[in-house]
KOLGU-4560 file (N, C-alpha, C; in nm, 3 decimals, padded with zeros to 5 digits):
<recs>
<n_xx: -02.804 n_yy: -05.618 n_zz: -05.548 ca_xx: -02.741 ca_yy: -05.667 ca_zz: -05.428 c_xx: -02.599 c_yy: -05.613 c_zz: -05.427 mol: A seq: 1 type: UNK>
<n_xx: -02.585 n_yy: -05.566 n_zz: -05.355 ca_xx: -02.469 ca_yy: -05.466 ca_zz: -05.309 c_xx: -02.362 c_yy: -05.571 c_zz: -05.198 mol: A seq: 2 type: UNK>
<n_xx: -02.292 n_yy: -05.633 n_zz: -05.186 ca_xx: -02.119 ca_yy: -05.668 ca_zz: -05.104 c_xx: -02.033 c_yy: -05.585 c_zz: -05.115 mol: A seq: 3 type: UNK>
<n_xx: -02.018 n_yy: -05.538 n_zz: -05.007 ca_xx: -01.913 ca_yy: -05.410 ca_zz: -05.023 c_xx: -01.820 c_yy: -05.418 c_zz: -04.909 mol: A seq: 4 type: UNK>
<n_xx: -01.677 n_yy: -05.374 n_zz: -04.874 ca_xx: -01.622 ca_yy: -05.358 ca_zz: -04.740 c_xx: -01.663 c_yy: -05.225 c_zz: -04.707 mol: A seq: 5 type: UNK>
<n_xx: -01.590 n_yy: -05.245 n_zz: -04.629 ca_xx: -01.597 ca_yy: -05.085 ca_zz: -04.541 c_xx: -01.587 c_yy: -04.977 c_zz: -04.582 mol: A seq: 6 type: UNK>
<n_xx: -01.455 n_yy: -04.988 n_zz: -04.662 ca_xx: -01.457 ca_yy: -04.915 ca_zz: -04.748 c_xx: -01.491 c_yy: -04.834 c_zz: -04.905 mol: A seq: 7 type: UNK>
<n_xx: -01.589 n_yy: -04.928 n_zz: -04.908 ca_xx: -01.726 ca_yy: -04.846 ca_zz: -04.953 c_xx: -01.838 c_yy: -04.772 c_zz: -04.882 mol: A seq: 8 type: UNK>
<n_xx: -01.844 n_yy: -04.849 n_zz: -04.767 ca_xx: -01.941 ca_yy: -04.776 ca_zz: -04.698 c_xx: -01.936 c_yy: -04.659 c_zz: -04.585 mol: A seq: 9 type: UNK>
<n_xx: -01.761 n_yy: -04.649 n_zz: -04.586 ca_xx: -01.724 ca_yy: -04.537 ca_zz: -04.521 c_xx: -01.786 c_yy: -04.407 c_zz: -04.486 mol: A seq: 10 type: UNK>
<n_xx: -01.784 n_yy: -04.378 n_zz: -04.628 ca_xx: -01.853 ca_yy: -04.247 ca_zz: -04.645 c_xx: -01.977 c_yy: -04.233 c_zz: -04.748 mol: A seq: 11 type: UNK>
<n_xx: -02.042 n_yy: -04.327 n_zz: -04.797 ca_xx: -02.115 ca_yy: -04.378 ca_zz: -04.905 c_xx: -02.237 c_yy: -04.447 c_zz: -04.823 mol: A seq: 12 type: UNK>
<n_xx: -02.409 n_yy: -04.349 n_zz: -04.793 ca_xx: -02.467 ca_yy: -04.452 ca_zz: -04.739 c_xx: -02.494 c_yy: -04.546 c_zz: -04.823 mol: A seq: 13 type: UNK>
<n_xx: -02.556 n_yy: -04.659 n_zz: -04.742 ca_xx: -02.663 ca_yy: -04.738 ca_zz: -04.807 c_xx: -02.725 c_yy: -04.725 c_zz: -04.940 mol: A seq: 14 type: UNK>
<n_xx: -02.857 n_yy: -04.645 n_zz: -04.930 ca_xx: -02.938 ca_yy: -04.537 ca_zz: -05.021 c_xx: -02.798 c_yy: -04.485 c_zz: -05.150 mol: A seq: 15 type: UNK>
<n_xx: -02.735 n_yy: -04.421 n_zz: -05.105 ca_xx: -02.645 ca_yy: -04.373 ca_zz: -05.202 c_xx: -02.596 c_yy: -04.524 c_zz: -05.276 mol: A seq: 16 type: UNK>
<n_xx: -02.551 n_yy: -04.574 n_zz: -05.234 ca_xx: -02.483 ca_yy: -04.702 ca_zz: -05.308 c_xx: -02.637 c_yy: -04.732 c_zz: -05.398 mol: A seq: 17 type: UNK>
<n_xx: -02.719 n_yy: -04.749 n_zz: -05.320 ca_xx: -02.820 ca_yy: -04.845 ca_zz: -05.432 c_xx: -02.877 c_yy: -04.754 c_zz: -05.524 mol: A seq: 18 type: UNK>
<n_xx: -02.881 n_yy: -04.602 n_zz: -05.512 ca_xx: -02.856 ca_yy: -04.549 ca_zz: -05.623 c_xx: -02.764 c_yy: -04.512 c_zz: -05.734 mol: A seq: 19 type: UNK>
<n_xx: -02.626 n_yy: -04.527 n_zz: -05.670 ca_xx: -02.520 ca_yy: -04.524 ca_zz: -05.775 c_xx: -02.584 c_yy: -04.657 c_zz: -05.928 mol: A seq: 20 type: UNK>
<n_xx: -02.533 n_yy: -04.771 n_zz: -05.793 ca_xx: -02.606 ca_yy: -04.847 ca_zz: -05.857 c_xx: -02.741 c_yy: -04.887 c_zz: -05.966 mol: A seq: 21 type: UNK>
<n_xx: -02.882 n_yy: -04.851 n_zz: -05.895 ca_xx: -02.961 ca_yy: -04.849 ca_zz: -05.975 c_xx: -02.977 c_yy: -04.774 c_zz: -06.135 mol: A seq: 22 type: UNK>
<n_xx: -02.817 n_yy: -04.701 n_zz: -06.117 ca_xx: -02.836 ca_yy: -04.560 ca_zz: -06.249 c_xx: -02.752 c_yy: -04.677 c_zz: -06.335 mol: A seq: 23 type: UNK>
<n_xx: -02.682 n_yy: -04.759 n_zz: -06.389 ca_xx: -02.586 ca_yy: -04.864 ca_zz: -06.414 c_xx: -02.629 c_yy: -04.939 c_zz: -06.498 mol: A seq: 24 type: UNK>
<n_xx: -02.587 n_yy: -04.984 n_zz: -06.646 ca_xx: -02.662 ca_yy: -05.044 ca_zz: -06.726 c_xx: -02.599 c_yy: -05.211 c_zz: -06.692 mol: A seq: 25 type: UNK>
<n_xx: -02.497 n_yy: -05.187 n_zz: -06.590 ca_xx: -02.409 ca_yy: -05.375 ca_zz: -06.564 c_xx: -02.341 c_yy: -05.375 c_zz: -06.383 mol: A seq: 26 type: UNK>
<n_xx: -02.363 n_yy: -05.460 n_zz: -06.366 ca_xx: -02.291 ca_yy: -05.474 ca_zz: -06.240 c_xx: -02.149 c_yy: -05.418 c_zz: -06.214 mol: A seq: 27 type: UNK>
<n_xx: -02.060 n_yy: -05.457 n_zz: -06.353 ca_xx: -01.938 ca_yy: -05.446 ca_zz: -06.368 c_xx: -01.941 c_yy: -05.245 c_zz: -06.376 mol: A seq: 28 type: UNK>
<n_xx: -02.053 n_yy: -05.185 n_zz: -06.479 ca_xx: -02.002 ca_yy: -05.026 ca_zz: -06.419 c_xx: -02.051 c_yy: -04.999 c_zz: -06.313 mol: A seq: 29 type: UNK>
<n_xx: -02.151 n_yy: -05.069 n_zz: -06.252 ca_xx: -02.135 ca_yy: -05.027 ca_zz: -06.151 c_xx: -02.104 c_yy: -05.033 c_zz: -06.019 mol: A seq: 30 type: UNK>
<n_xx: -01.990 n_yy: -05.162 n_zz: -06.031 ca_xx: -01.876 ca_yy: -05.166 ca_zz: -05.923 c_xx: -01.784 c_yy: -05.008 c_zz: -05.925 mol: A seq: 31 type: UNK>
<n_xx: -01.751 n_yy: -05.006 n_zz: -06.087 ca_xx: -01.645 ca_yy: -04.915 ca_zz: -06.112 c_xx: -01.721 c_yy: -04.798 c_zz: -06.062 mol: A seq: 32 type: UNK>
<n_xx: -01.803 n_yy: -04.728 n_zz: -06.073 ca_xx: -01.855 ca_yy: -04.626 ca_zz: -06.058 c_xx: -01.819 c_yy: -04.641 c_zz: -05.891 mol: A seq: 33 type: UNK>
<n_xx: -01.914 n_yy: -04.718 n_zz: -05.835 ca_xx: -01.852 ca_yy: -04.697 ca_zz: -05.641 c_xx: -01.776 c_yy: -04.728 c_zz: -05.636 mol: A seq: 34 type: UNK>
<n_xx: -01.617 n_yy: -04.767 n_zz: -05.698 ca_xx: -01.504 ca_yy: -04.778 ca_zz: -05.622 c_xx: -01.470 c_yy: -04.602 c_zz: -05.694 mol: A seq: 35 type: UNK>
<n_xx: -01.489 n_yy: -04.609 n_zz: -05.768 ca_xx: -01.398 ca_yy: -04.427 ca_zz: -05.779 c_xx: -01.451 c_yy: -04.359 c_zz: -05.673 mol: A seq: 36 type: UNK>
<n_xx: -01.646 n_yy: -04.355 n_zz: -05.674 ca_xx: -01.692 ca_yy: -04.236 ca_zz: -05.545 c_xx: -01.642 c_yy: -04.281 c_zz: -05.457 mol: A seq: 37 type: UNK>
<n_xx: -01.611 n_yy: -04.360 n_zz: -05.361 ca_xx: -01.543 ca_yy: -04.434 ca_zz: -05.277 c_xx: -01.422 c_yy: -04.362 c_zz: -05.258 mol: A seq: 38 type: UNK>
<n_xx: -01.346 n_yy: -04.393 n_zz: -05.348 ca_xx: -01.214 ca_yy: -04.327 ca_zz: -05.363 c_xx: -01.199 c_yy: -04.192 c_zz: -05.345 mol: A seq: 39 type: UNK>
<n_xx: -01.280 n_yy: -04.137 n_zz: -05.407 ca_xx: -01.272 ca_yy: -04.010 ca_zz: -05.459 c_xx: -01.359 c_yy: -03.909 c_zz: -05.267 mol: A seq: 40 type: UNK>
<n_xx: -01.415 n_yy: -04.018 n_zz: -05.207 ca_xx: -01.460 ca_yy: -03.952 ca_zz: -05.095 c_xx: -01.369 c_yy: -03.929 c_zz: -04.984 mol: A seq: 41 type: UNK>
<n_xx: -01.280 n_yy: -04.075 n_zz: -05.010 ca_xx: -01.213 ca_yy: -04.130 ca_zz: -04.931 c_xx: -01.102 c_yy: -03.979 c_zz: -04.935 mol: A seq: 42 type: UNK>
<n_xx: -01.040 n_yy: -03.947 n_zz: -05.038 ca_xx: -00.980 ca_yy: -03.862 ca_zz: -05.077 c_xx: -01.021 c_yy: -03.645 c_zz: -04.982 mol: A seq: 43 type: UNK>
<n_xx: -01.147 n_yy: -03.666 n_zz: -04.994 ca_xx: -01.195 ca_yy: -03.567 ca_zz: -04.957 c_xx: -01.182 c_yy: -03.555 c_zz: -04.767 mol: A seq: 44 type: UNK>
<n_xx: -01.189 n_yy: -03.670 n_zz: -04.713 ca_xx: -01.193 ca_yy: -03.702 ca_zz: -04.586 c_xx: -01.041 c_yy: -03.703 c_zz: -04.504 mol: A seq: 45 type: UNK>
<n_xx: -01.019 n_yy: -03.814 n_zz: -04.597 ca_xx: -00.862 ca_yy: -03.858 ca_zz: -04.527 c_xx: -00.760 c_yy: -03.836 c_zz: -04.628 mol: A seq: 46 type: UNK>
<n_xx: -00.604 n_yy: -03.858 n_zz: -04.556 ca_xx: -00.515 ca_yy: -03.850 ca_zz: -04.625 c_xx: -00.434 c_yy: -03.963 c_zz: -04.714 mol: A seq: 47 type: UNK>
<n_xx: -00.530 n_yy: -04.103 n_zz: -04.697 ca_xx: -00.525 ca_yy: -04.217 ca_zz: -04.720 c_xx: -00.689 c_yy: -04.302 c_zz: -04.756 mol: A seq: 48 type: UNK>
<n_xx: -00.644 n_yy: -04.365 n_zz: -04.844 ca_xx: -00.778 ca_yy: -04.504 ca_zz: -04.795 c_xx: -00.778 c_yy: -04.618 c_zz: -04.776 mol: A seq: 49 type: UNK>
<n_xx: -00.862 n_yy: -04.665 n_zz: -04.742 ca_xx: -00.894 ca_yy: -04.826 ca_zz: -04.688 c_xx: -00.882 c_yy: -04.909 c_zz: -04.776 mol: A seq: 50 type: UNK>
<n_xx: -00.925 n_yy: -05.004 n_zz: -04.786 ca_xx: -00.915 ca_yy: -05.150 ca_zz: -04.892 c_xx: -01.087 c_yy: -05.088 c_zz: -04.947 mol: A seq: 51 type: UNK>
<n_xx: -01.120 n_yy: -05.089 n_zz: -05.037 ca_xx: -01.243 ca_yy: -05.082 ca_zz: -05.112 c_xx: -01.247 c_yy: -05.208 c_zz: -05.214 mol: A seq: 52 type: UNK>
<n_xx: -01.343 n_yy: -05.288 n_zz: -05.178 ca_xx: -01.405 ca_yy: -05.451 ca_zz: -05.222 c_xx: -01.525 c_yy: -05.443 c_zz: -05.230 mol: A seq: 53 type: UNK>
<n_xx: -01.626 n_yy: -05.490 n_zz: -05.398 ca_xx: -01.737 ca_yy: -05.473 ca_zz: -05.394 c_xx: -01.752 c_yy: -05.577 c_zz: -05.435 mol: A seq: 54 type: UNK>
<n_xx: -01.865 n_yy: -05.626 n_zz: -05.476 ca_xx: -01.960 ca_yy: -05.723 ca_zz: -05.564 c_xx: -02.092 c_yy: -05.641 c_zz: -05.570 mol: A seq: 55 type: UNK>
<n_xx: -02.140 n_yy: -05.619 n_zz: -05.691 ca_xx: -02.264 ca_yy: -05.608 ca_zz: -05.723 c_xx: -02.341 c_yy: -05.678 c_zz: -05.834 mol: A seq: 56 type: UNK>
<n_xx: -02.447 n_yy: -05.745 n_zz: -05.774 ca_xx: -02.536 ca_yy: -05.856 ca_zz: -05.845 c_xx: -02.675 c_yy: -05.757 c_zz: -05.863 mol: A seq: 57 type: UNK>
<n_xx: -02.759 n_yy: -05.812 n_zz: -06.002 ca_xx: -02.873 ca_yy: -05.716 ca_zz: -06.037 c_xx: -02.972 c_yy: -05.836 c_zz: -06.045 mol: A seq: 58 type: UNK>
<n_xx: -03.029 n_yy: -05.847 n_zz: -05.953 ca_xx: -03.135 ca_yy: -05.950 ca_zz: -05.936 c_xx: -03.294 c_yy: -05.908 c_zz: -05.993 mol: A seq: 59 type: UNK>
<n_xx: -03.324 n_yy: -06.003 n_zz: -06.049 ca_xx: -03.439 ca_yy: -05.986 ca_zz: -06.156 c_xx: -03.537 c_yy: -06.060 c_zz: -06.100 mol: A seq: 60 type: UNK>
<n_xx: -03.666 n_yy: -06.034 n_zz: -06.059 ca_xx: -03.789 ca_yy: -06.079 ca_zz: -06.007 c_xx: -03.913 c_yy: -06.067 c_zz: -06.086 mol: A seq: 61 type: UNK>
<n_xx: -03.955 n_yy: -06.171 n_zz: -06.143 ca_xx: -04.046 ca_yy: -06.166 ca_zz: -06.293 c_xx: -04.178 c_yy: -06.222 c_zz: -06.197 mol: A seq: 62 type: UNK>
<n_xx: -04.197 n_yy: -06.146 n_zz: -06.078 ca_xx: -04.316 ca_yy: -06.211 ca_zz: -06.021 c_xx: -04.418 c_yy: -06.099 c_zz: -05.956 mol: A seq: 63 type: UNK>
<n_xx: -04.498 n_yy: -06.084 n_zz: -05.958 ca_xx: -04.574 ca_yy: -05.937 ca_zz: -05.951 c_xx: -04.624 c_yy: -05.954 c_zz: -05.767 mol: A seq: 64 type: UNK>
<n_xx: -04.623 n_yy: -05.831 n_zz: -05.722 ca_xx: -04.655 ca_yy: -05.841 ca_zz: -05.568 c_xx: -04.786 c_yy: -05.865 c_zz: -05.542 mol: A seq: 65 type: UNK>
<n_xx: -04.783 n_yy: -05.936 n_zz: -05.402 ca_xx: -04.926 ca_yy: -05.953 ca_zz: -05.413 c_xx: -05.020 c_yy: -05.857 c_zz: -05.388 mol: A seq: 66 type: UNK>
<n_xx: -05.185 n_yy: -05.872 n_zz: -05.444 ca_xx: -05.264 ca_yy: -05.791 ca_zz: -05.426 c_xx: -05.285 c_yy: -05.666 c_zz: -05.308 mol: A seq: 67 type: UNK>
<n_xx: -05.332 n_yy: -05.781 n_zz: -05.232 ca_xx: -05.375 ca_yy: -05.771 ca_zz: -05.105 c_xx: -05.265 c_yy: -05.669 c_zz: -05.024 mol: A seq: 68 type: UNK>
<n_xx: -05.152 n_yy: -05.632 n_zz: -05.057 ca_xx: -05.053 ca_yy: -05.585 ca_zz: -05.013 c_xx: -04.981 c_yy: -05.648 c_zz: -04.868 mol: A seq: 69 type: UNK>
<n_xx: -04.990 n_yy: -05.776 n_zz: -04.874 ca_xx: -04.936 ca_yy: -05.868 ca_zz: -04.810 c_xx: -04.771 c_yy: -05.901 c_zz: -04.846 mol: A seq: 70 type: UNK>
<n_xx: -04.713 n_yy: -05.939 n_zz: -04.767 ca_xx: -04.533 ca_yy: -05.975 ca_zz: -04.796 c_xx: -04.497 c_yy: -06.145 c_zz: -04.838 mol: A seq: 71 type: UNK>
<n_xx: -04.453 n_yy: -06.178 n_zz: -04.887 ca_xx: -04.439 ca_yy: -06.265 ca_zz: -04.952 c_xx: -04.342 c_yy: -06.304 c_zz: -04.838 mol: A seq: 72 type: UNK>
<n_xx: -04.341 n_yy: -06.500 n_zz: -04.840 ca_xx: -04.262 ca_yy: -06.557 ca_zz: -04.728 c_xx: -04.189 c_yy: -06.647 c_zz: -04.802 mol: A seq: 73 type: UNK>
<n_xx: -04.145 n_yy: -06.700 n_zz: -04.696 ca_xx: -04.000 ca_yy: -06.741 ca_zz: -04.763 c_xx: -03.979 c_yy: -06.891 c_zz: -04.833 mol: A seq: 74 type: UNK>
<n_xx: -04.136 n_yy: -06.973 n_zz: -04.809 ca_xx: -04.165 ca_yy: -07.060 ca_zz: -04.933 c_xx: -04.175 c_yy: -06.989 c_zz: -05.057 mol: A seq: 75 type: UNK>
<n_xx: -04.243 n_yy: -06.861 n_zz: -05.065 ca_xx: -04.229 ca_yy: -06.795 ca_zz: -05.210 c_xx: -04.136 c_yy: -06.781 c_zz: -05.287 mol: A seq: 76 type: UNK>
<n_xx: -04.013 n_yy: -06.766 n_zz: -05.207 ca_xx: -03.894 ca_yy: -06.757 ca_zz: -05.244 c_xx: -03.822 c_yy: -06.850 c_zz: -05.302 mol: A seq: 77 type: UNK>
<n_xx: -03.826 n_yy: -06.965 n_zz: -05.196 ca_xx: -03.819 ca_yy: -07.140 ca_zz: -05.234 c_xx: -03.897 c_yy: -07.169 c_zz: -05.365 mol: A seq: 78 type: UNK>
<n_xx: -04.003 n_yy: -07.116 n_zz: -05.420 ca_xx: -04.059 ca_yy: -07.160 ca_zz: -05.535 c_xx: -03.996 c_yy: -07.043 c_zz: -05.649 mol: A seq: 79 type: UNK>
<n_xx: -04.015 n_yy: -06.962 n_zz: -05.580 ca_xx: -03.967 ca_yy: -06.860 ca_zz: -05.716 c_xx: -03.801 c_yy: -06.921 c_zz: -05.736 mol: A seq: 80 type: UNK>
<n_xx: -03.739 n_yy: -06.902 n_zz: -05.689 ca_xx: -03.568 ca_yy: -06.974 ca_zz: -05.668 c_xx: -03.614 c_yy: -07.097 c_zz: -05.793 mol: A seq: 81 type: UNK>
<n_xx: -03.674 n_yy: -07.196 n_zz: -05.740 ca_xx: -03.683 ca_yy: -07.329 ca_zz: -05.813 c_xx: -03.724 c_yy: -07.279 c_zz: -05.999 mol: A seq: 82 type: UNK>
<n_xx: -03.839 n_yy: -07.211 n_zz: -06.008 ca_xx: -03.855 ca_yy: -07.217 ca_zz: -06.148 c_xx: -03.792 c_yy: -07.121 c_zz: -06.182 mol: A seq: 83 type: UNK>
<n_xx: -03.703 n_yy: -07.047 n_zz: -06.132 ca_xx: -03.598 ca_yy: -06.955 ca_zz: -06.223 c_xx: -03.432 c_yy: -07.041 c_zz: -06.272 mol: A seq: 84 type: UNK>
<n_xx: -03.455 n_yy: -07.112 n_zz: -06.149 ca_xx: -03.303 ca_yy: -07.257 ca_zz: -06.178 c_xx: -03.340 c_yy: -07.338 c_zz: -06.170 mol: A seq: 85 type: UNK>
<n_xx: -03.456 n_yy: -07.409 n_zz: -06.163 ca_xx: -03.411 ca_yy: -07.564 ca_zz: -06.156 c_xx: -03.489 c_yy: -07.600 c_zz: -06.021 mol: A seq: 86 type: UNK>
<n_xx: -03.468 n_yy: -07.728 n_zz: -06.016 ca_xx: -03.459 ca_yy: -07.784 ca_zz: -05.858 c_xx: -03.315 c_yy: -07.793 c_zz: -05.835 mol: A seq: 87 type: UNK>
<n_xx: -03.318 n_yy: -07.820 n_zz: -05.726 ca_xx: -03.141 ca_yy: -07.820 ca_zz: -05.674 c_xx: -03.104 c_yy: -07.943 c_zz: -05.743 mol: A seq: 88 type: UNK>
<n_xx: -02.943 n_yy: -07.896 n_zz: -05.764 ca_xx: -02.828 ca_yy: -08.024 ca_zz: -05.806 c_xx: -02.854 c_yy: -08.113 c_zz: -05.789 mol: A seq: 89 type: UNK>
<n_xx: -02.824 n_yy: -08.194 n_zz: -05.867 ca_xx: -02.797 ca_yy: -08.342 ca_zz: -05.815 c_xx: -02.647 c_yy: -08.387 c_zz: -05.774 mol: A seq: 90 type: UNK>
<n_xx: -02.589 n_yy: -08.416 n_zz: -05.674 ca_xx: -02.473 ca_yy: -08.450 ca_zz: -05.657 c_xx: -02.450 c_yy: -08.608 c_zz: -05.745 mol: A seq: 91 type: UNK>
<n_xx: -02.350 n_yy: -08.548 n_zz: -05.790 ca_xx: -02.307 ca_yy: -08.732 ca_zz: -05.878 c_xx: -02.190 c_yy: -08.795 c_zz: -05.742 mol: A seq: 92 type: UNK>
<n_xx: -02.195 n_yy: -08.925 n_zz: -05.832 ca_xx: -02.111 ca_yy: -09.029 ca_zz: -05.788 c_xx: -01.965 c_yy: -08.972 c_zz: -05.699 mol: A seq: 93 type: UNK>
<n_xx: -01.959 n_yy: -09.010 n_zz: -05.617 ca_xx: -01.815 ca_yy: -09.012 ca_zz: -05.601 c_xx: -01.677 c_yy: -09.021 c_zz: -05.718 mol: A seq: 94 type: UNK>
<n_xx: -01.606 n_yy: -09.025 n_zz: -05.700 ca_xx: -01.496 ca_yy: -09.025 ca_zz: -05.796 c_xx: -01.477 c_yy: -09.165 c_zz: -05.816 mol: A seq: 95 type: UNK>
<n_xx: -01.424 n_yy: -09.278 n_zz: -05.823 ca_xx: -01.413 ca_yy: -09.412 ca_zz: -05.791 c_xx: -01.218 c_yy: -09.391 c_zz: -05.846 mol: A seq: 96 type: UNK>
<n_xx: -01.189 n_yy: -09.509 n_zz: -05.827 ca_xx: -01.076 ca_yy: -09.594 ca_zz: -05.841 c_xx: -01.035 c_yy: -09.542 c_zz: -06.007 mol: A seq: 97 type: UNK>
<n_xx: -01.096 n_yy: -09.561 n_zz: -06.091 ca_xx: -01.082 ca_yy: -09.590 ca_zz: -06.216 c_xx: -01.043 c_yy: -09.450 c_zz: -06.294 mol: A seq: 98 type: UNK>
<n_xx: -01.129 n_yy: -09.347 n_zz: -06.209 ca_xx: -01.110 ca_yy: -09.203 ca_zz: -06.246 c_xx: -00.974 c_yy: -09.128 c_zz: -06.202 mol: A seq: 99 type: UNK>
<n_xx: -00.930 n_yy: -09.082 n_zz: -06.340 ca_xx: -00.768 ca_yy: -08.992 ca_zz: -06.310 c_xx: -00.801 c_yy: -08.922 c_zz: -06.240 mol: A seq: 100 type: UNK>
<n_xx: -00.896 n_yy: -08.820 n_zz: -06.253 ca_xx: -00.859 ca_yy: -08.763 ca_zz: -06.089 c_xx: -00.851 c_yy: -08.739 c_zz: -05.965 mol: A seq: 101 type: UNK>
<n_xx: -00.905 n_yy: -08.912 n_zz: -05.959 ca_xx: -00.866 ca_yy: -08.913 ca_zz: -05.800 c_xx: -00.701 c_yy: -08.968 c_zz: -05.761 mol: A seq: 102 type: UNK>
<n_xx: -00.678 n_yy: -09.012 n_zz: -05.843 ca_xx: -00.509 ca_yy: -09.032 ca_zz: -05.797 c_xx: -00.450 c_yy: -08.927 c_zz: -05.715 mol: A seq: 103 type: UNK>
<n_xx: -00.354 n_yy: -08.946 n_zz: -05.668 ca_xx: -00.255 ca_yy: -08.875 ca_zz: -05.561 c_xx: -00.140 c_yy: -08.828 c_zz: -05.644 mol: A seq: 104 type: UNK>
<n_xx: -00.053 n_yy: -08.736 n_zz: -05.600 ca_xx: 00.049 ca_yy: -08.774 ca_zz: -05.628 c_xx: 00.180 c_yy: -08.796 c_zz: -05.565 mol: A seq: 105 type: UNK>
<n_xx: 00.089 n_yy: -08.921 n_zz: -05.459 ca_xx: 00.187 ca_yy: -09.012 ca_zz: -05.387 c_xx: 00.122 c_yy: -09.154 c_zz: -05.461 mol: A seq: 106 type: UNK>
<n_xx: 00.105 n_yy: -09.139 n_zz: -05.533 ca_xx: 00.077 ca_yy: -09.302 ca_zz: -05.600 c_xx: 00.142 c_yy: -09.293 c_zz: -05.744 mol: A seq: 107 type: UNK>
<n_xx: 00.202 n_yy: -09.202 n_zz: -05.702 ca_xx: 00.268 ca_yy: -09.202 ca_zz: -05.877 c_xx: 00.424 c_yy: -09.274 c_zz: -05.810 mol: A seq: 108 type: UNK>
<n_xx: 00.513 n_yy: -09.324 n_zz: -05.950 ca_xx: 00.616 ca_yy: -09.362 ca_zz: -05.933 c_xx: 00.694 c_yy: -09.219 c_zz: -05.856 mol: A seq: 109 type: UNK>
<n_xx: 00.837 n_yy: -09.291 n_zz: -05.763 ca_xx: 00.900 ca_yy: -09.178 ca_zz: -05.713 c_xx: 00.988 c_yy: -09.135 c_zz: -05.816 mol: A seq: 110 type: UNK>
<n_xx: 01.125 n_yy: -09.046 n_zz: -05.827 ca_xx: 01.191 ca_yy: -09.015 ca_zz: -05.901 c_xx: 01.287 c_yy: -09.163 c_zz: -05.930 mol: A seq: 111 type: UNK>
<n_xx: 01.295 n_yy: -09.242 n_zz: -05.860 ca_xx: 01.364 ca_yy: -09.348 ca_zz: -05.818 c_xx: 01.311 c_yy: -09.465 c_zz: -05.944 mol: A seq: 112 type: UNK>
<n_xx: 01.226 n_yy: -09.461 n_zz: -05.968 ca_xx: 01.099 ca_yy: -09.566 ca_zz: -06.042 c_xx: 01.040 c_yy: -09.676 c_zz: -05.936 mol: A seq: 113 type: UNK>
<n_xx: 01.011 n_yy: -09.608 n_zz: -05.771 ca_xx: 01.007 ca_yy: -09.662 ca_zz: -05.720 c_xx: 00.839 c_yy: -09.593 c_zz: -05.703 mol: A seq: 114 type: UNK>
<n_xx: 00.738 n_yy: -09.699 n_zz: -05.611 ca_xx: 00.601 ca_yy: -09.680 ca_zz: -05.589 c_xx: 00.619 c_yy: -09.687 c_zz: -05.395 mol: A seq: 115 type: UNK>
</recs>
């Protein structure tokens, strides 16, 4: 999964990115790798460049396609999602009264020793 600005994709298709990418033993080289081609295109084109911002995530799918050569929908996803994390969060409690960090710090004394 490729997030990129513009300036990655300036001069860098699609296809090209997800092959830079796919050659990459970590996300992290291979941000670095498309911000230099990036750069380094940017360079070839103009006399300046843009802001270049990536994220690249390497998503792992331990689930085999189906037979039939049918597409998988988007409950599949909902289940595959679940036994790779979990079921979703549980949100806890609110903070209450008793817990430091819900204080303010307008409930603290003023400089005064005043409340």
């Amino acid at each position: 999964l490729i997030v990129a600005s513009d300036g990655i994709f300036e001069f860098i298709t699609n296809q090209e990115a997800v092959n830079i990418a796919a050659q990459c033993d970590s996300p992290i080289i291979a941000c670095e790798r498309l911000v230099k081609h990036a750069y380094n295109q940017w360079l070839v084109y103009e006399k300046r460049t843009d802001d270049i911002t990536i994220i690249v995530c390497f998503l792992n799918v331990n689930k085999d396609p189906p037979k039939d050569g049918a597409t998988g929908s988007t409950e599949d996803l909902v289940e595959l999602a679940k036994n790779m994390y979990g079921n979703r969060p549980v949100r806890k409690t609110p903070r209450g009264v008793d817990d430091n960090l819900s204080s303010s710090i307008y409930d603290k004394e003023n400089d005064n020793g005043e409340q």
